[in-house]
N, CA, C and O atoms as CSV, one atom per row, in Angstrom:
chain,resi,resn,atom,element,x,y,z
A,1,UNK,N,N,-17.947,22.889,-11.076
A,1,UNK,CA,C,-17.448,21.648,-11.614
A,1,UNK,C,C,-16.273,21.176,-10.758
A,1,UNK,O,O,-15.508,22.096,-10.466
A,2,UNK,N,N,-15.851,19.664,-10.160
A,2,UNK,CA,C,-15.484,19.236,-9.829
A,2,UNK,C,C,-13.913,18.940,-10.297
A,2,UNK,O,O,-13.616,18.739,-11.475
A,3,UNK,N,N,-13.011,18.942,-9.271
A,3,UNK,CA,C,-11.335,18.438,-10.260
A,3,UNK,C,C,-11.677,17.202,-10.487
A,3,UNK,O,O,-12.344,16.788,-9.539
A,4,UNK,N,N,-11.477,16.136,-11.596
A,4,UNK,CA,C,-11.251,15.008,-11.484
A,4,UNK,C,C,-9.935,14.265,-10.613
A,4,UNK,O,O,-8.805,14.752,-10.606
A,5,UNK,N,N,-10.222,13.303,-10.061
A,5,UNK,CA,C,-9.299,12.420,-8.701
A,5,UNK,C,C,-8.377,11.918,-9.601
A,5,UNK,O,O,-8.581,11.452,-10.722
A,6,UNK,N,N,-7.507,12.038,-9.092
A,6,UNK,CA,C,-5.784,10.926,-9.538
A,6,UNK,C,C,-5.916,9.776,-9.031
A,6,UNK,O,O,-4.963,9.027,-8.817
A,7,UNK,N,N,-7.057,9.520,-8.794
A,7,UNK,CA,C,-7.031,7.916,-7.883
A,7,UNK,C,C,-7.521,7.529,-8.997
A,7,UNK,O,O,-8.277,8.114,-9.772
A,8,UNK,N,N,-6.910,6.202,-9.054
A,8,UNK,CA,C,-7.108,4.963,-10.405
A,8,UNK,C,C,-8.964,5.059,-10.253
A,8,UNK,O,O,-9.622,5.361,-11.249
A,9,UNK,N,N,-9.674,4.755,-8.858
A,9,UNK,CA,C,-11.213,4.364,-9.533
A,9,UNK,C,C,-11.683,5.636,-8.648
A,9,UNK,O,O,-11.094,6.108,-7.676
A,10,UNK,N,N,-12.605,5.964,-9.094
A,10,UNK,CA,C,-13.583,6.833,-9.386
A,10,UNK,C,C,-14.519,6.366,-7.740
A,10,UNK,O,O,-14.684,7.209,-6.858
A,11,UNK,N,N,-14.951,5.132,-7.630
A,11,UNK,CA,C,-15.715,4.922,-6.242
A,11,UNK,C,C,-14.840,4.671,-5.173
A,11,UNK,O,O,-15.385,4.869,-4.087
A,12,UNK,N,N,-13.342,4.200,-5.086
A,12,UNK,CA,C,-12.571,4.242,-4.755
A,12,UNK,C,C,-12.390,4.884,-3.142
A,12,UNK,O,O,-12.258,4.303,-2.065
A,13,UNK,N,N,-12.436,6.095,-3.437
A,13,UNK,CA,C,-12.020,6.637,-1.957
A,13,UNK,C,C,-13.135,6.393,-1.029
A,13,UNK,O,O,-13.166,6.562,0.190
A,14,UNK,N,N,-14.326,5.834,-2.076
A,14,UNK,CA,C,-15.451,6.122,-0.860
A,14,UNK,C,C,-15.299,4.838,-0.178
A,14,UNK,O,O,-15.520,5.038,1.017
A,15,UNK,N,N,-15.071,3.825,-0.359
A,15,UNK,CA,C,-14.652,2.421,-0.179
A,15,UNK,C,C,-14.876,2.377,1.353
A,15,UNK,O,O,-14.175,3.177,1.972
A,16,UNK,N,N,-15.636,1.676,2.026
A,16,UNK,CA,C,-16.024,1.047,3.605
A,16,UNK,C,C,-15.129,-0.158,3.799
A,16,UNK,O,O,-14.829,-0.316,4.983
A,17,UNK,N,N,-14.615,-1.059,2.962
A,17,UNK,CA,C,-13.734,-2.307,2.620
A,17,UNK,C,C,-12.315,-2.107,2.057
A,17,UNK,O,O,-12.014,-1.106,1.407
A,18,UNK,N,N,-11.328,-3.258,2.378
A,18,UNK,CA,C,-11.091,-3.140,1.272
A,18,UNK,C,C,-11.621,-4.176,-0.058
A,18,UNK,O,O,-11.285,-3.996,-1.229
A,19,UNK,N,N,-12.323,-5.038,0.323
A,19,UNK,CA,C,-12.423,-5.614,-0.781
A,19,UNK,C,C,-13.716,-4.713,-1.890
A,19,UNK,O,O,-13.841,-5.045,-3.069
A,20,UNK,N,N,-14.415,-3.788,-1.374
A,20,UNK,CA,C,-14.844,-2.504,-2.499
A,20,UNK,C,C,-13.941,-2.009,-2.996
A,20,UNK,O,O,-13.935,-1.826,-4.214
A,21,UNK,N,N,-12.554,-1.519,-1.937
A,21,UNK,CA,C,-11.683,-0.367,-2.967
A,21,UNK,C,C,-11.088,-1.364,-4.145
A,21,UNK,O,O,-11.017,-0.876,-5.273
A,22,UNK,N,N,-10.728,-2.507,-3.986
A,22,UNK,CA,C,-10.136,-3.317,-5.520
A,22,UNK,C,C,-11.111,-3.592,-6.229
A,22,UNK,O,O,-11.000,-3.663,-7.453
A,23,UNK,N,N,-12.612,-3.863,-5.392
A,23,UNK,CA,C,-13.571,-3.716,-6.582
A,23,UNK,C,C,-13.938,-2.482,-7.519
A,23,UNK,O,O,-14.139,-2.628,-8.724
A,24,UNK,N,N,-14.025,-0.994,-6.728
A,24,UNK,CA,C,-13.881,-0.212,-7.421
A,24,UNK,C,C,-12.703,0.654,-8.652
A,24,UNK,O,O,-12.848,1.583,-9.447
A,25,UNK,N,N,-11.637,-0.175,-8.294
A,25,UNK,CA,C,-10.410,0.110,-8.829
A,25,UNK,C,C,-10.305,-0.313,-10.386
A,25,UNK,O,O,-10.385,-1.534,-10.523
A,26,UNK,N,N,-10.086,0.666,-12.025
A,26,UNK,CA,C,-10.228,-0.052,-12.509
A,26,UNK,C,C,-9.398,-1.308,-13.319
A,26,UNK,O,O,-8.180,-1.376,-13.154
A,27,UNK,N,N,-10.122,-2.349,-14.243
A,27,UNK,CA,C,-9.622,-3.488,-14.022
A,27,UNK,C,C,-8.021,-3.497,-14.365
A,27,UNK,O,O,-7.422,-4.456,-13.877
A,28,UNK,N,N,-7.345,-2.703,-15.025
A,28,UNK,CA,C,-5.688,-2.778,-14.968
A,28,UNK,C,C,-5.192,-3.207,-13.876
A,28,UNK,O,O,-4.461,-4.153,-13.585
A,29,UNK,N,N,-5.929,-1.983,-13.032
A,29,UNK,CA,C,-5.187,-1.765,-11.260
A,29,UNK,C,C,-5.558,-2.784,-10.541
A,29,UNK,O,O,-4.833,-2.587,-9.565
A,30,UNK,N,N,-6.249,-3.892,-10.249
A,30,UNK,CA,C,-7.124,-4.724,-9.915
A,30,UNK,C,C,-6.051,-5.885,-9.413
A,30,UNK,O,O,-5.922,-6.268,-8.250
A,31,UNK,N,N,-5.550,-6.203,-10.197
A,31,UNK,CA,C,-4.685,-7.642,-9.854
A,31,UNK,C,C,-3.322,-6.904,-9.381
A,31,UNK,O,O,-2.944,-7.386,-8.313
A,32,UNK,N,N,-2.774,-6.241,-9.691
A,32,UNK,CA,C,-1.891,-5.490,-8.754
A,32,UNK,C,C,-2.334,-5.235,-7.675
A,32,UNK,O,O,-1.680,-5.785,-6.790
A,33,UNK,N,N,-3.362,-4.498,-7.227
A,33,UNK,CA,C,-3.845,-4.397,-5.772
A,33,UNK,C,C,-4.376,-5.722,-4.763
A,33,UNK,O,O,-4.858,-5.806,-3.633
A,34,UNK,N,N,-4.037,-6.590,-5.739
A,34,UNK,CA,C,-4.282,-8.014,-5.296
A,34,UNK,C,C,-3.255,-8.748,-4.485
A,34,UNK,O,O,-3.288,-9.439,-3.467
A,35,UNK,N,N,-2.310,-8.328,-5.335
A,35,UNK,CA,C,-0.769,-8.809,-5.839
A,35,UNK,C,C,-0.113,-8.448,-4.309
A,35,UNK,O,O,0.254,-9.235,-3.437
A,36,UNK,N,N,-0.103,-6.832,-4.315
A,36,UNK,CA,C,0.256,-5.853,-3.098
A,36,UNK,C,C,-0.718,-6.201,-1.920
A,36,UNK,O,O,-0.259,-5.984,-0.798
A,37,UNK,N,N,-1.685,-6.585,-1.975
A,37,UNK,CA,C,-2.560,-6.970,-0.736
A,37,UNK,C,C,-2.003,-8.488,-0.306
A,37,UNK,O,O,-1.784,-8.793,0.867
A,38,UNK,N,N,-1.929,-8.835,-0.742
A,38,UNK,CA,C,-1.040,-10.626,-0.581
A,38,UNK,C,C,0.229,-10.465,-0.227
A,38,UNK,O,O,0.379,-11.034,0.854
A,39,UNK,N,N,1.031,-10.070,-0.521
A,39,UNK,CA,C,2.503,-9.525,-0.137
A,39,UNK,C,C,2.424,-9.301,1.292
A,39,UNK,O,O,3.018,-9.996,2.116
A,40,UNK,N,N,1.484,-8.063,1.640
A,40,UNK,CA,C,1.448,-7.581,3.081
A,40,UNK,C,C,1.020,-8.311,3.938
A,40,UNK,O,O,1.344,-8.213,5.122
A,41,UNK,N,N,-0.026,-9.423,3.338
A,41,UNK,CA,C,-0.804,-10.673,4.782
A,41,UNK,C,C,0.430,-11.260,4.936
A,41,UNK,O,O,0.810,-11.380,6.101
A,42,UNK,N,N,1.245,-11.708,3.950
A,42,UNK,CA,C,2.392,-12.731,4.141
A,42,UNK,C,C,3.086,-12.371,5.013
A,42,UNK,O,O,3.268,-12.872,6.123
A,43,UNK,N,N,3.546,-11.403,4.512
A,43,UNK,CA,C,4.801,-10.511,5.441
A,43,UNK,C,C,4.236,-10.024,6.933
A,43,UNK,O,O,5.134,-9.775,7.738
A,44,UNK,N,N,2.949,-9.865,7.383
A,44,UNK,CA,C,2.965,-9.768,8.943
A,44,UNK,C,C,1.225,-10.102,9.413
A,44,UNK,O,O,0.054,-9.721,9.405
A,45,UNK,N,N,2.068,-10.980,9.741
A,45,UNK,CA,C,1.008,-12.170,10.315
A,45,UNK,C,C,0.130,-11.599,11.393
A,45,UNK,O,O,0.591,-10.692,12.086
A,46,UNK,N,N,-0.953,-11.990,11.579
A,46,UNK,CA,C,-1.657,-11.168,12.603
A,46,UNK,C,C,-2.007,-9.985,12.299
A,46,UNK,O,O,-2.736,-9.386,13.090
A,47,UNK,N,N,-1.590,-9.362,11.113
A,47,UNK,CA,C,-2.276,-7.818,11.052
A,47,UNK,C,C,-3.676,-7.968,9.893
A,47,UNK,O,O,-3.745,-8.652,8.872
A,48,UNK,N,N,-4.856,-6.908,10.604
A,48,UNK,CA,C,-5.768,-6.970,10.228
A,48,UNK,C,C,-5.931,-5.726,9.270
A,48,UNK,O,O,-5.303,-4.678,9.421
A,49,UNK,N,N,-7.041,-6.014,8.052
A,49,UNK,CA,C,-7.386,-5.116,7.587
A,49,UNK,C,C,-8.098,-3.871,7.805
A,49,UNK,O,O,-9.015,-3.858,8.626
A,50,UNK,N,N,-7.726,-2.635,7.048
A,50,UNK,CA,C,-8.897,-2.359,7.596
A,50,UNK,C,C,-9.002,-0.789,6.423
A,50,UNK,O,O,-7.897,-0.660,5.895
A,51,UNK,N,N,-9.811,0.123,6.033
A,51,UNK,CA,C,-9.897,1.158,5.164
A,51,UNK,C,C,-9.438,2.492,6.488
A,51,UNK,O,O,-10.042,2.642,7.550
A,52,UNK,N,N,-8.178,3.348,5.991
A,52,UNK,CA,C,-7.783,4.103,6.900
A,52,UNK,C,C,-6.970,5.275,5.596
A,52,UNK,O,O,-6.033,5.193,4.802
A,53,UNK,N,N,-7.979,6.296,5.989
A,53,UNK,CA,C,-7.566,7.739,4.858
A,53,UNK,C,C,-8.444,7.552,3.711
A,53,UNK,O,O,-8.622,8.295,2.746
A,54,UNK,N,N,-8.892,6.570,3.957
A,54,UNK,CA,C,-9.455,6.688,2.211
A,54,UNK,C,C,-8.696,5.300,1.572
A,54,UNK,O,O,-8.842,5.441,0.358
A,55,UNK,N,N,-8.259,4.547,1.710
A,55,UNK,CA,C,-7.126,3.897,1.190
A,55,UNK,C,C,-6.895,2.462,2.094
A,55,UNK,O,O,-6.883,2.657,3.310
A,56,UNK,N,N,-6.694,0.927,1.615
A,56,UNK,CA,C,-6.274,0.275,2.570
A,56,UNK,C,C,-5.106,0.166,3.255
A,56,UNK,O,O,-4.183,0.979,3.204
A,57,UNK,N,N,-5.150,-1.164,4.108
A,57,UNK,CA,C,-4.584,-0.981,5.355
A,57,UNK,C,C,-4.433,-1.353,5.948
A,57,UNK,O,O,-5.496,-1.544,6.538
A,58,UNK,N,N,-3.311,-1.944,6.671
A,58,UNK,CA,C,-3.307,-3.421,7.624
A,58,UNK,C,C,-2.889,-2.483,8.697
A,58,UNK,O,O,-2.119,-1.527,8.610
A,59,UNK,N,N,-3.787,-3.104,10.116
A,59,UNK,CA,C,-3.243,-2.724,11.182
A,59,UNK,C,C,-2.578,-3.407,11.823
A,59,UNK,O,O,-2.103,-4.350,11.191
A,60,UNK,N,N,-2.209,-3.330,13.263
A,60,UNK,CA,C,-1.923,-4.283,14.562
A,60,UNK,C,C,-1.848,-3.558,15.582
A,60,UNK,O,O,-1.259,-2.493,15.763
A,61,UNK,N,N,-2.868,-4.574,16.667
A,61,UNK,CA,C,-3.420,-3.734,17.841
A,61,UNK,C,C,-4.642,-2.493,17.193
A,61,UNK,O,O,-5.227,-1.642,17.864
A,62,UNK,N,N,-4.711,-2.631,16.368
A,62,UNK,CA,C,-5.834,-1.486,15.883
A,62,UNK,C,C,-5.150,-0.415,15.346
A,62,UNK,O,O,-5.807,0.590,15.075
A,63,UNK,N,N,-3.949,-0.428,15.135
A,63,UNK,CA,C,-3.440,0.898,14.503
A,63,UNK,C,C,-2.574,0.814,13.495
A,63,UNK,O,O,-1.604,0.059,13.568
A,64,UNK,N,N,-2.761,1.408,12.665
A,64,UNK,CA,C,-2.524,1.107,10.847
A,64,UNK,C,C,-1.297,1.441,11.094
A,64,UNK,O,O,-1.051,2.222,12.013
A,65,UNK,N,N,0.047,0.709,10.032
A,65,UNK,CA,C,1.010,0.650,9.890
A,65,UNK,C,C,1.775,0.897,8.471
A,65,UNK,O,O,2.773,1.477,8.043
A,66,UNK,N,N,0.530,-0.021,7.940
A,66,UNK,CA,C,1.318,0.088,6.116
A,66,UNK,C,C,0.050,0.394,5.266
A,66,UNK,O,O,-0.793,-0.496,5.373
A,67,UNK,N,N,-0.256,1.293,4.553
A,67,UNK,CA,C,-1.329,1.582,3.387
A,67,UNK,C,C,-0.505,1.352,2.006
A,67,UNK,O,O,0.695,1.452,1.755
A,68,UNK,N,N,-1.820,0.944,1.078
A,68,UNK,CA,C,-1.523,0.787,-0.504
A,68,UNK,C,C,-2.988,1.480,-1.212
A,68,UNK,O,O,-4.179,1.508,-0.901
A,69,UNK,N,N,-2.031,2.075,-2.483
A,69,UNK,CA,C,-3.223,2.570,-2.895
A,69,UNK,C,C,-3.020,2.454,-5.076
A,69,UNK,O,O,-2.143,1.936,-5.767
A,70,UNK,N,N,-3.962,3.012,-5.347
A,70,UNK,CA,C,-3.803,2.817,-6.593
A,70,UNK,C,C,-4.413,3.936,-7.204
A,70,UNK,O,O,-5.588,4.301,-7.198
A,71,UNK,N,N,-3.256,4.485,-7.811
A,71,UNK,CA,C,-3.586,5.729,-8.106
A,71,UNK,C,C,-3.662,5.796,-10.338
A,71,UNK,O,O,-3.555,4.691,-10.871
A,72,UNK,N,N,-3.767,6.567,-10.936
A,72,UNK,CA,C,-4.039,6.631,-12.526
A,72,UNK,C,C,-1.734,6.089,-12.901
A,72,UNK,O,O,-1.112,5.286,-13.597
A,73,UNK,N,N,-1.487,6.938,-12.117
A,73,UNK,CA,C,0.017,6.270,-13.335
A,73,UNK,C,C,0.779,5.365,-12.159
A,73,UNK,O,O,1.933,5.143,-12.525
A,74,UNK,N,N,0.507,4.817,-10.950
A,74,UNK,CA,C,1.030,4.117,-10.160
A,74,UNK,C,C,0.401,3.482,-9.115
A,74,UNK,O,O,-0.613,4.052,-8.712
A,75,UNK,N,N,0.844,2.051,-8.341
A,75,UNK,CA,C,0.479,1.449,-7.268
A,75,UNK,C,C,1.165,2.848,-6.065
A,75,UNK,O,O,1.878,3.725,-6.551
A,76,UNK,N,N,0.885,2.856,-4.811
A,76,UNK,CA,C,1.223,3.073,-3.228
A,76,UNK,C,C,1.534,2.633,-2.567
A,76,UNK,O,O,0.702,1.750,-2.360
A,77,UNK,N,N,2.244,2.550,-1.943
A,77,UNK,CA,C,2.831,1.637,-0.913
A,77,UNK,C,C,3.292,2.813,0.532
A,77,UNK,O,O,4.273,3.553,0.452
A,78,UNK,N,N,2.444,2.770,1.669
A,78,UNK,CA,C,2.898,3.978,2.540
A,78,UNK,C,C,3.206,3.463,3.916
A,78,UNK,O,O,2.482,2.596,4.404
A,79,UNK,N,N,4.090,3.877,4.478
A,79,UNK,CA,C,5.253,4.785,4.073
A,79,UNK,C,C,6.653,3.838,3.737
A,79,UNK,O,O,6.623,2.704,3.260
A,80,UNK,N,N,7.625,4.449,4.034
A,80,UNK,CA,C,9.021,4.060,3.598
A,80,UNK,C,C,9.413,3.683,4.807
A,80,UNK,O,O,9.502,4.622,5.597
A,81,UNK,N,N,9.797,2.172,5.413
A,81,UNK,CA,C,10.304,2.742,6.746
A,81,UNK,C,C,11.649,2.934,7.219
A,81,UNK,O,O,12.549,2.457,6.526
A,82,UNK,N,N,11.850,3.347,7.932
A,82,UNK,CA,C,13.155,4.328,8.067
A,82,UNK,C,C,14.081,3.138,8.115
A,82,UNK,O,O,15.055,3.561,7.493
A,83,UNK,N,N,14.321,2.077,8.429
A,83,UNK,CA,C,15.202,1.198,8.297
A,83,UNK,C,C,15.631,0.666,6.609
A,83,UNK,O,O,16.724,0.160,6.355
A,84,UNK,N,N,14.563,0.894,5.582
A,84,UNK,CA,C,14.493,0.559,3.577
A,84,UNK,C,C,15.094,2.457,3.443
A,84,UNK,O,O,15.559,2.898,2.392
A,85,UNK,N,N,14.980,3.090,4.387
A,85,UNK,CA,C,14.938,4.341,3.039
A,85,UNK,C,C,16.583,5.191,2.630
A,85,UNK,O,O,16.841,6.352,2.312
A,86,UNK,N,N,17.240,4.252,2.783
A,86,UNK,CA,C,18.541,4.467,1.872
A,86,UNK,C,C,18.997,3.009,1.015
A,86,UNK,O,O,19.976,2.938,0.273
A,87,UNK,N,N,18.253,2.131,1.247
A,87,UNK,CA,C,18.239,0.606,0.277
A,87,UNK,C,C,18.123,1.020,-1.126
A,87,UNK,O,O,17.222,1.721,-1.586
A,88,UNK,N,N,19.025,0.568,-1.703
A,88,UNK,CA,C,19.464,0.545,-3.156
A,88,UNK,C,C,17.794,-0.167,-4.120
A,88,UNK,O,O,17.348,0.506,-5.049
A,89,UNK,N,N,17.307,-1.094,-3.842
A,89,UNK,CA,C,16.106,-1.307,-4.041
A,89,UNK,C,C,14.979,-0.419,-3.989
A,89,UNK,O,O,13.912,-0.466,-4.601
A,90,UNK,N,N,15.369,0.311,-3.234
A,90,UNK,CA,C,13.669,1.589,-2.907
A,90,UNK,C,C,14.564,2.704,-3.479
A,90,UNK,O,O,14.410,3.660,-2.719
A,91,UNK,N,N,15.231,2.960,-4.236
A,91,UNK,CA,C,16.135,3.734,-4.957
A,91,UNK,C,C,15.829,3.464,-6.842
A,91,UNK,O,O,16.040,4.146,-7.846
A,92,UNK,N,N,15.418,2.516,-6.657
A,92,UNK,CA,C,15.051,2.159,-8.368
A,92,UNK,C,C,13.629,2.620,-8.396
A,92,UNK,O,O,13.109,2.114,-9.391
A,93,UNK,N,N,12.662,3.453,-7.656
A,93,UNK,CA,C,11.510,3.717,-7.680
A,93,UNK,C,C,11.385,4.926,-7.208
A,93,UNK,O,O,12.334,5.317,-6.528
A,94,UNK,N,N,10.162,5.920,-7.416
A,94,UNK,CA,C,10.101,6.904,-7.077
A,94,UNK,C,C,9.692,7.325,-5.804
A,94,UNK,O,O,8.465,7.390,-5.883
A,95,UNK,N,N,10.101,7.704,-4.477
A,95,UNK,CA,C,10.134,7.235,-3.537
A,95,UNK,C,C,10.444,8.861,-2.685
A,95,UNK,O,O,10.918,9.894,-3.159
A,96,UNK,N,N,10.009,8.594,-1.419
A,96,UNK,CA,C,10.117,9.696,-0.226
A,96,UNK,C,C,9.850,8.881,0.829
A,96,UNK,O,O,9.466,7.712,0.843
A,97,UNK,N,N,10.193,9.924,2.045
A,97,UNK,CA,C,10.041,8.499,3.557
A,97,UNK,C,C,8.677,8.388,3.556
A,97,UNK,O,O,8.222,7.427,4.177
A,98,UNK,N,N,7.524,9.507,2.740
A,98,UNK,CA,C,6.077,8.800,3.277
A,98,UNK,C,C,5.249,7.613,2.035
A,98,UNK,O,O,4.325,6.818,2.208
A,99,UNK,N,N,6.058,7.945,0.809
A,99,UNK,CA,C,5.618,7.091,-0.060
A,99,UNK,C,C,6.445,6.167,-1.293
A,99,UNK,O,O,7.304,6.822,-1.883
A,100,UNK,N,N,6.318,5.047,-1.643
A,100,UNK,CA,C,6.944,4.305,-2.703
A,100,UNK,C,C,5.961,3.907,-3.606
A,100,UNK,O,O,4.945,3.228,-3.459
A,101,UNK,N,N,6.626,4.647,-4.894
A,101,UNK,CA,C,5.322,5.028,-5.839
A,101,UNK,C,C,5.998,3.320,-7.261
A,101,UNK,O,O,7.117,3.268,-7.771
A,102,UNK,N,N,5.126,2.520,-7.422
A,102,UNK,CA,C,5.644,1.792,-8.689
A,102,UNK,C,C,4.848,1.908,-9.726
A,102,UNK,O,O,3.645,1.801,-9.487
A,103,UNK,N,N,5.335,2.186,-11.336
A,103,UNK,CA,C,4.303,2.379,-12.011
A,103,UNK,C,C,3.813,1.429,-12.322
A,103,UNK,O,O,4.357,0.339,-12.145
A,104,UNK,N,N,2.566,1.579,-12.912
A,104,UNK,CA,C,1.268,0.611,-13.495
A,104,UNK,C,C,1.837,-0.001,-14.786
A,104,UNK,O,O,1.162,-0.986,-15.087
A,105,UNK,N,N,2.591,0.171,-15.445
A,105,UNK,CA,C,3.305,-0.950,-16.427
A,105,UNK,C,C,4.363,-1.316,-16.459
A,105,UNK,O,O,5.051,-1.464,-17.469
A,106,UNK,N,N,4.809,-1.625,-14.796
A,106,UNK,CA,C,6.057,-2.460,-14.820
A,106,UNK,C,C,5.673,-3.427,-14.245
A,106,UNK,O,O,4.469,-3.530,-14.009
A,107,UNK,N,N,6.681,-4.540,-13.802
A,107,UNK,CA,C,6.059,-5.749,-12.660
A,107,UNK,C,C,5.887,-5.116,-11.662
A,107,UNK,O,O,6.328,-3.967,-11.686
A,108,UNK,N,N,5.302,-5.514,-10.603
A,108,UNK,CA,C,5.726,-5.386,-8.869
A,108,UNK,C,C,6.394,-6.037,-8.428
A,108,UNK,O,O,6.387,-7.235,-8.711
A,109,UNK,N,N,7.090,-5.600,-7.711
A,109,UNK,CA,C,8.549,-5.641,-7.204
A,109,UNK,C,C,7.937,-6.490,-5.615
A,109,UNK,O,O,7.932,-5.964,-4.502
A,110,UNK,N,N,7.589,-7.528,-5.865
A,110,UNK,CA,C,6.548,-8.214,-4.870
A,110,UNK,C,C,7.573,-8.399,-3.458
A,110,UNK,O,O,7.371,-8.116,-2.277
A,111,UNK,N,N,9.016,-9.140,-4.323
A,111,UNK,CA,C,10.038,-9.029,-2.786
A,111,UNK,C,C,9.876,-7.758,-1.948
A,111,UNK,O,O,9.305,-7.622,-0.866
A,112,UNK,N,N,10.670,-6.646,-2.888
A,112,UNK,CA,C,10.367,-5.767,-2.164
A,112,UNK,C,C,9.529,-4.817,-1.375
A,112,UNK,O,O,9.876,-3.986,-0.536
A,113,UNK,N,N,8.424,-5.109,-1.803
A,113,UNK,CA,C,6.800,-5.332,-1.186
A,113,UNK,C,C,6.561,-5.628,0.234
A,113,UNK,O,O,6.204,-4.937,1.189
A,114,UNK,N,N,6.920,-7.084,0.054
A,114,UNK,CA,C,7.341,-7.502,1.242
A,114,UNK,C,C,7.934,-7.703,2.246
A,114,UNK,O,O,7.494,-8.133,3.313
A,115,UNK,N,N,9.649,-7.209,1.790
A,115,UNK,CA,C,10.161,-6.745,3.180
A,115,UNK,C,C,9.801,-5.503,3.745
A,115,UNK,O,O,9.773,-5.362,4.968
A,116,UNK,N,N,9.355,-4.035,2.488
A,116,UNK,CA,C,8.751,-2.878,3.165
A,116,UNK,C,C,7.714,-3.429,4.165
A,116,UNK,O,O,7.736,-2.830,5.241
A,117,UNK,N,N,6.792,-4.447,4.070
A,117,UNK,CA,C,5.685,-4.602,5.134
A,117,UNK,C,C,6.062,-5.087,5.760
A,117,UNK,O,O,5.704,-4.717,6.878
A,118,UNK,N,N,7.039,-6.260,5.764
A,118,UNK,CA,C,8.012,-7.201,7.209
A,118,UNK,C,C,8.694,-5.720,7.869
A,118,UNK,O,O,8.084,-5.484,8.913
A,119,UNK,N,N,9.415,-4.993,7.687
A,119,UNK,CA,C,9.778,-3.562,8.591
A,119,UNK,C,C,9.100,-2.420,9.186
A,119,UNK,O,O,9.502,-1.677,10.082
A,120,UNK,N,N,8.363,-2.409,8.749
A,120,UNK,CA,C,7.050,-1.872,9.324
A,120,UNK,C,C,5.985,-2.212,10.276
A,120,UNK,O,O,5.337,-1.570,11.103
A,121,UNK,N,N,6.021,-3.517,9.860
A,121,UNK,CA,C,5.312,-4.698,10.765
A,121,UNK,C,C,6.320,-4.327,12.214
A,121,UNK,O,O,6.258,-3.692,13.267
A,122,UNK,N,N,6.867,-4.842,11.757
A,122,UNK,CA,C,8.319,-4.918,12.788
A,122,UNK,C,C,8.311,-3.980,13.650
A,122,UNK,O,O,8.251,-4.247,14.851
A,123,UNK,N,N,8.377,-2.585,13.145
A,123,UNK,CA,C,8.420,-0.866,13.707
A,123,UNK,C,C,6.937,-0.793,14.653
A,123,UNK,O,O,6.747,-0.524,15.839
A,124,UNK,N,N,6.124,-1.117,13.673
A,124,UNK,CA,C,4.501,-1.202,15.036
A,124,UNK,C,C,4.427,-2.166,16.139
A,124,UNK,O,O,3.723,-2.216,17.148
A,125,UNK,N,N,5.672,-3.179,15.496
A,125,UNK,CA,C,5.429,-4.114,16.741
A,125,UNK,C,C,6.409,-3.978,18.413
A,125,UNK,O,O,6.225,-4.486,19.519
A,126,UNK,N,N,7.751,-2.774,17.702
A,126,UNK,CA,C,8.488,-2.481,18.766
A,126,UNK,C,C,8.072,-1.393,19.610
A,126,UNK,O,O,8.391,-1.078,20.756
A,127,UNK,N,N,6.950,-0.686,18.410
A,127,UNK,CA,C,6.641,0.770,19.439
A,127,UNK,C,C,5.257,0.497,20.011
A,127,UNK,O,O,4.373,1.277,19.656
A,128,UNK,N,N,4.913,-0.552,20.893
A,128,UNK,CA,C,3.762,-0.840,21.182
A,128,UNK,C,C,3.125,0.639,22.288
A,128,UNK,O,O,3.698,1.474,22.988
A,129,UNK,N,N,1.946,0.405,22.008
A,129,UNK,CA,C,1.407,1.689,22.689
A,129,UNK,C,C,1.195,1.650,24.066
A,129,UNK,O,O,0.768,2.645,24.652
């Protein structure tokens, strides 16, 4: 017998898209992963989608920068980047340099959403390969 997954949906990890993984996600998690997927196009322009770990994912130049995921008691947001991770803002959440965890019955913290992906953006765009 199998462990059951901490990931919010069940078809989820198998996801080829992302627009399967929010389809498979269930409907609580759904408009939050909407919410968090919109945040990140805004915040860095030019980066493309794409499914990387299991989980989405915006790249640039082809190489993933920021993942979100949706897990049973919280949204994902990965990673922290080293320029947010002593910000008083990523301090009101449960948080490490590889992940910022928000739970599933609060708002999303959409600003802060978005500057985590504007700094990150930023970080892939200075360390070009």
């Amino acid at each position: 017998m199998s462990k059951p997954s901490s990931r919010a949906g069940s078809g989820a990890r198998k996801s080829a898209t992302v627009d399967a993984y929010v389809a498979a996600a269930p409907v609580e998690a759904r408009a939050g992963l909407r919410r968090i997927r919109q945040a990140i196009r805004a915040s860095a322009p030019g980066a493309e989608e794409c499914i990387s770990y299991g989980v989405p994912a915006f790249s640039l130049g082809g190489r993933p920068f920021v993942w979100f995921a949706a897990w049973r008691p919280h949204w994902s947001l990965y990673p922290v980047p080293r320029s947010l991770r002593r910000d008083a803002r990523i301090a009101a959440y449960e948080a490490s340099k590889g992940t910022l965890r928000f739970p599933l019955d609060e708002p999303l913290p959409i600003p802060l959403i978005k500057r985590v992906a504007k700094a990150l953006s930023a970080e892939r765009r200075a360390a070009k390969p």
